[in-house]
N, C-alpha and C positions, 0 to 999 in steps of 0.2 A: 504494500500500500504506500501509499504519498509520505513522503519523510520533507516536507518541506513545511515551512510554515507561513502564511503572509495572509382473518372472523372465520326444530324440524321438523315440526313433524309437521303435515299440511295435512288439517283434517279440519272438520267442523262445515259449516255448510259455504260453502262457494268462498274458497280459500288456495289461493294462488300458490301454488311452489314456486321455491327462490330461485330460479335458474336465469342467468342474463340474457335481455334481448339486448340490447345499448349499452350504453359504453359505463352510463350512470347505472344499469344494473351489476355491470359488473366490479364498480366501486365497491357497490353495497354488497356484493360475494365476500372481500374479502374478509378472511377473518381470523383478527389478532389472539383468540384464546387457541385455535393452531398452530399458527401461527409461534406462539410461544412454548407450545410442549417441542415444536422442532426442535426451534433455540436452546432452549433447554437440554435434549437429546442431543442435539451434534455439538453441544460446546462442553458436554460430559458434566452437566450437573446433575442430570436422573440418568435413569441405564436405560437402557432399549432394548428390542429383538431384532439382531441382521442373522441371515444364514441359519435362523433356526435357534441362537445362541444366545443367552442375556450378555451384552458387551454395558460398559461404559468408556465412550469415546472423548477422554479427558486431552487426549495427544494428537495432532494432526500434521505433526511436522512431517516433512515430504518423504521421508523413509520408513514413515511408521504409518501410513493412513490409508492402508488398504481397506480396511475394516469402515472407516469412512465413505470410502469411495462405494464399497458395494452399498451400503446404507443408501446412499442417494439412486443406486441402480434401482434397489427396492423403494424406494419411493416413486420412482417413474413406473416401473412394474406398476402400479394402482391406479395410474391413468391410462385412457381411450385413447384412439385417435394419434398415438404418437411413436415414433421409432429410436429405441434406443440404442446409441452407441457407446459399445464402454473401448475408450480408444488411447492406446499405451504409445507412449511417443518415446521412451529411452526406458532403460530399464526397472524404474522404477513410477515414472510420472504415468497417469491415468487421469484423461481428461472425462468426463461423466456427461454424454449429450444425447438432449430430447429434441427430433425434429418432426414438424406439424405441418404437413404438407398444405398449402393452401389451395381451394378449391377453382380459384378463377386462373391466378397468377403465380403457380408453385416456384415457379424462376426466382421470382423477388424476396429476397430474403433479408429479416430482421431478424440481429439477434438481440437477447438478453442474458447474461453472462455475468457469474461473481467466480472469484477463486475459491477455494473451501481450502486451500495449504495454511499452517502455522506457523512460528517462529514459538512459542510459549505454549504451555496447556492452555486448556479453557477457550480464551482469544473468540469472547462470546461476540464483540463488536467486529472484529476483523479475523474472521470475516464469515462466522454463523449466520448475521445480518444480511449478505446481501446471497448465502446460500441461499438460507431461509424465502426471503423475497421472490428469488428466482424458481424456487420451487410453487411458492403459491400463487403466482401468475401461469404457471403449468397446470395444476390445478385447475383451476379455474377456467382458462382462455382454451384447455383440451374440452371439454364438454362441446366448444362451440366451432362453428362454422367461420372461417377466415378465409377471405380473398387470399389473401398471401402466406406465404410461409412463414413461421415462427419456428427459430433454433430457441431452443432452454441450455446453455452451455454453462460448465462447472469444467473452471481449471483447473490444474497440480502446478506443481512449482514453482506460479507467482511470484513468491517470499525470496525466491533464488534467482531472477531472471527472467518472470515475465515469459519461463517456458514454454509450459502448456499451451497458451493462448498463441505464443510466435509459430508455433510447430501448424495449430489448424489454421491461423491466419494466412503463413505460407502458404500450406496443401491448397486454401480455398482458393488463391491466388494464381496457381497454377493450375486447377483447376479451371477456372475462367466462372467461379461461383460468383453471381451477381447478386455481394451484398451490399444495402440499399442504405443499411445505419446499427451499429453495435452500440447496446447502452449495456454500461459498465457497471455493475452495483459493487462498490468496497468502502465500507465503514457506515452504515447509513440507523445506527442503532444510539449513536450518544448525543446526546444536547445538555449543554450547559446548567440552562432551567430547571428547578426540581420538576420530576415526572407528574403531569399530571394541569400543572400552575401555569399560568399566563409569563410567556415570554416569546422571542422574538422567531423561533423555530426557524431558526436559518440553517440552509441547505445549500450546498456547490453544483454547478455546475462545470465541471474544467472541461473546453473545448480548445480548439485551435482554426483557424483558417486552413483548413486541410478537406479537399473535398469537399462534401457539403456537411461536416459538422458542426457549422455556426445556424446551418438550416435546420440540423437535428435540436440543437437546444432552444431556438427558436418553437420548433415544433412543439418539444414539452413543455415551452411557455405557456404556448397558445393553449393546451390541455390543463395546467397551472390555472388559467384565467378562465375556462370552461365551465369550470366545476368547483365544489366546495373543498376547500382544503385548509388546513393549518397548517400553511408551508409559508416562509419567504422567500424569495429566490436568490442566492448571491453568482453571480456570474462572472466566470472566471476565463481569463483570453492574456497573455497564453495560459492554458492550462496545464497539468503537469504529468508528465510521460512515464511518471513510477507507479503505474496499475496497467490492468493489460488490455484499456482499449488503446494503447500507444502500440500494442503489438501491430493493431490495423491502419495506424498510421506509416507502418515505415516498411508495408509489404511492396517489391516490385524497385521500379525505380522512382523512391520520394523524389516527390512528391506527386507526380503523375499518375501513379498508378494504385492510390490510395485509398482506401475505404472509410467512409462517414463513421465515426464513434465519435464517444462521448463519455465522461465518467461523470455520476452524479452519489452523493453520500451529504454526512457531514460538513460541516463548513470549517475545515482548516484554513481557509480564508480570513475567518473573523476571528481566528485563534481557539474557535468552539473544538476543537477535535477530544475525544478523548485520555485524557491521564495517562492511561495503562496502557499504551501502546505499544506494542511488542511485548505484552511481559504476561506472566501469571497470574495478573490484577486485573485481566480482562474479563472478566467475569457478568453473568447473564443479571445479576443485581445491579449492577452497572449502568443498566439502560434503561432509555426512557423510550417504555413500552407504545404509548401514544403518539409522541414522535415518528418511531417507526412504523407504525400503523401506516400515518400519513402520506408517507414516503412510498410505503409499499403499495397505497392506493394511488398515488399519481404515477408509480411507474407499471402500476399493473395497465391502467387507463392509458396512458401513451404506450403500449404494445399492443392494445386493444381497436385502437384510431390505427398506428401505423399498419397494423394485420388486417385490417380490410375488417371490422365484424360484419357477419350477415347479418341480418334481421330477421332470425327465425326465430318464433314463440314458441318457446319450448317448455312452457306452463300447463298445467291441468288444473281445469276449475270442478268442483268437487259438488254434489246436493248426495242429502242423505241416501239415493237409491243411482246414481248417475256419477260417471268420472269423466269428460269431455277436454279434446286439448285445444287449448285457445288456437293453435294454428289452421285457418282455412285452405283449404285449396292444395293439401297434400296427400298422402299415403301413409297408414298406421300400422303399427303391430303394438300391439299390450300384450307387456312383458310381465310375468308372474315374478316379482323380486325375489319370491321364499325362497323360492329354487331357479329362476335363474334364465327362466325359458319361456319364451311364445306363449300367447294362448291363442291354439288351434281356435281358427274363423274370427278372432276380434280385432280386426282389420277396418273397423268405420270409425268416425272420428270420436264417437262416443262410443263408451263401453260399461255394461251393466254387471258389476261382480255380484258374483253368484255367492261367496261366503267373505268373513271376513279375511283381511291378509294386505301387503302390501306388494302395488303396483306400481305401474310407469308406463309409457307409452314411447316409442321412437318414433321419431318423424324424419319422412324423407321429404325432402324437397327441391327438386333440380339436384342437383350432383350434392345437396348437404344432406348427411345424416344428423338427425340430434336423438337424446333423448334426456326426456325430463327425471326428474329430481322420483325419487319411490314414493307413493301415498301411501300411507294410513288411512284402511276402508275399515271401517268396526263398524260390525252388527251389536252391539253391547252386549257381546258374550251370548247370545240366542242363539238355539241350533236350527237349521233351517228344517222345515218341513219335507216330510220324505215321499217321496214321489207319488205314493199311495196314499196320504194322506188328504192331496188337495187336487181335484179335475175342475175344468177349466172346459166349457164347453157354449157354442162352438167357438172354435179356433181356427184358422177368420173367424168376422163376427160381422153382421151387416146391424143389428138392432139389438139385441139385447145377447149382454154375458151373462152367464149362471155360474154362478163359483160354488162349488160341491166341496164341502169338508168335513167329510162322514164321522160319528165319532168326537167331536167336538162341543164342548158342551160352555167352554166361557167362550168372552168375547173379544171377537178379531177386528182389527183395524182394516178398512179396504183403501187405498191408496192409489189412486191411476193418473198416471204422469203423462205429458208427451213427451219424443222422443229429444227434446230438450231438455227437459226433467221439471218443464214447470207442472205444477198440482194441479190436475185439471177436474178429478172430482174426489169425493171421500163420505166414507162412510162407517160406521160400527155395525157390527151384526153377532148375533150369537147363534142366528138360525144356521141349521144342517147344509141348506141350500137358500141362496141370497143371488138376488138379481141387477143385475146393472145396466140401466140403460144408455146405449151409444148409438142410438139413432143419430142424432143429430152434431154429432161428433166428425169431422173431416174424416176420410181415407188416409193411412196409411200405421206408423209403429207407435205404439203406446205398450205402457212396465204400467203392470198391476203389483205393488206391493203389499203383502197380506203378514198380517203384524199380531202376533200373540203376546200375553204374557212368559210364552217360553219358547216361543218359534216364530223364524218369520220366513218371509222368502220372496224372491221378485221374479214377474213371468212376462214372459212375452207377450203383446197381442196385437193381432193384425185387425185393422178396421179396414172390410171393403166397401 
């Protein structure tokens, strides 16, 4: 790093799941109580499970952080949508990378990039902070659909020469990889202010006239002033080439042939950097939590805007008998969460579960896959009625339904929805056989919901 100084359940009736369409939903994705067991985890202040094994990763100096590296492997292992490279550049370094191939314009490539190497244990701020970060924008921005490609890149070596990062900045170089802008997270967890309290929340950006990285900080500006943030901006020209978005500055023949980065953190500028730097004092107590929050929300947000988001609703609105996904004008499959898999024929944008359990829905549309967040469907613990229990006759029905439930002797709720889920009639009955008239009712699907004190169940019905 710079040695210079100068964030579930969606149940209850018509209740949105938190998945992002916009750039402002995907602010509000982020989240700092995860956000901080990571912290925590990779800076060796609680133990964790890699490979099967309780570790605590107190050490990450470049000779000693394998155990590290696969940690972050396992963490991309839990997300959609992404291809990981676990990629050894000398005999010890291991760069740790997530790429998101974009839907419209896969060529153009953004990265977001911290180093995870050490110099000291712990070294909660430098640089667990800008792992951490880069991991929760993967997270997150993997659920959705993006015009363009997003890299998640985690370095080795850093601490020694800005290895890692030199070695794929090369390759992508020679390659002829056309990337478009590298934001650089290192140190982005200390502020001066006690945590929590009114103060200046000042933050760096160290750019250079180099390609268009004065365009890139420009850009996060324009995201800074978008949206709501606790951030100030300090702006930093020249900016300083010890972290490794300098490794993208100096690929080819500098300055010609040079790639847009940027590093953003802390403000070593106003002398705010943390104390403990480099040492064994760096510690996850050390930070101010809400600070970082901040940070992590406006760099999650400018990789959001630069990735192109699509604009698919990838929400389900919920009524006690009805799960529907806000997005029109696609193709569905509701996905059984328990286990994992399809449910055979529910395939239309709304869908009627049959017991209680949690669901989700994928949506395709045009060349995007998404799918939404799992519901919470609760019958309140009622077992549904067994097949011989309740006839349902006839089925079509042009004028009148007869609902047969032989053997029944308290009284049942009749509930008939349309294929919306708004209530369209209702009724109590304790008789054997009860009648409902749908004369003057439209053509087409309506869900009879029949409700006991110990069973319930919802049924199909066709109106010709």
């Amino acid at each position: 790093m710079k040695t210079f100084k100068t964030t579930i359940l969606c149940l209850f009736l018509s209740v949105f799941c938190s998945k992002a369409q916009s750039v402002q939903d995907i602010i509000d994705e982020v989240n700092i109580s995860s956000m901080s067991i990571t912290l925590q985890e990779f800076s060796g202040e609680v133990s964790t499970v890699v490979n099967g094994n309780t570790v605590t990763l107190i050490n990450r100096q470049q000779a000693n952080n394998d155990i590290a590296a696969d940690y972050l492997v396992q963490k991309f292992q839990q997300l959609d949508n992404i291809t990981i490279t676990d990629q050894s550049f000398n005999t010890n370094g291991r760069n740790i990378i997530a790429t998101q191939l974009g839907k419209t314009n896969p060529e153009n490539i953004y990265i977001i990039c911290a180093h995870y190497d050490t110099l000291a244990d712990y070294c909660a701020d430098d640089n667990a902070t800008g792992t951490s970060a880069v991991l929760e924008a993967a997270r997150i921005l993997s659920t959705q659909c993006l015009d363009n490609t997003i890299v998640y890149a985690l370095w080795d070596e850093e601490e020694i020469g800005l290895r890692g990062s030199q070695f794929y900045a090369n390759q992508a170089f020679n390659n002829g990889d056309n990337i478009l802008g590298v934001l650089n997270l290192d140190m982005m967890g200390y502020d001066g202010d006690a945590p929590g309290t009114p103060g200046d929340n000042q933050f760096d950006i160290d750019y250079r006239n180099i390609a268009n990285s004065a365009g890139m900080k420009d850009d996060i500006i324009s995201v800074l002033n978008s949206y709501t943030f606790d951030l100030s901006v300090v702006e930093v020209n020249p900016g300083t080439a010890n972290s490794d978005h300098a490794s993208f500055w100096a690929v080819g023949n500098f300055p010609v042939d040079a790639f847009s980065a940027v590093l953003l953190g802390e403000s070593w500028e106003t002398n705010d950097e943390t104390p403990f730097y480099h040492s064994s004092g760096d510690r996850y107590s050390t930070l101010d939590l809400p600070y970082f929050y901040e940070l992590t929300k406006l760099t999650t947000a400018y990789m959001a805007t630069v990735g192109g988001l699509v604009d698919i609703d990838n929400r389900v609105t919920q009524t006690d008998i009805l799960l529907t996904a806000n997005q029109d004008s696609a193709s569905y499959q509701w996905i059984n969460c328990d286990t994992n898999t399809p449910i055979s024929g529910a395939t239309s944008r709304s869908y009627i579960p049959m017991a209680s359990g949690n669901y989700a829905v994928e949506i395709t549309s045009g060349t995007c896959v998404e799918v939404s967040d799992c519901v919470v469907f609760d019958t309140l613990g009622l077992d549904n009625f067994l097949v011989s229990e309740v006839n349902l006759f006839p089925n079509p029905v042009k004028t009148q339904l007869n609902i047969e439930i032989p053997d029944h002797t308290t009284s049942v709720a009749l509930d008939l929805f349309d294929v919306s889920g708004k209530l369209i009639l209702q009724q109590n009955t304790s008789e054997e056989i009860t009648s409902l008239s749908m004369k003057n009712l439209p053509r087409g699907i309506y869900f009879l919901k029949i409700s006991s004190s110990e069973n319930t169940g919802t049924y199909k019905i066709v109106k010709d």
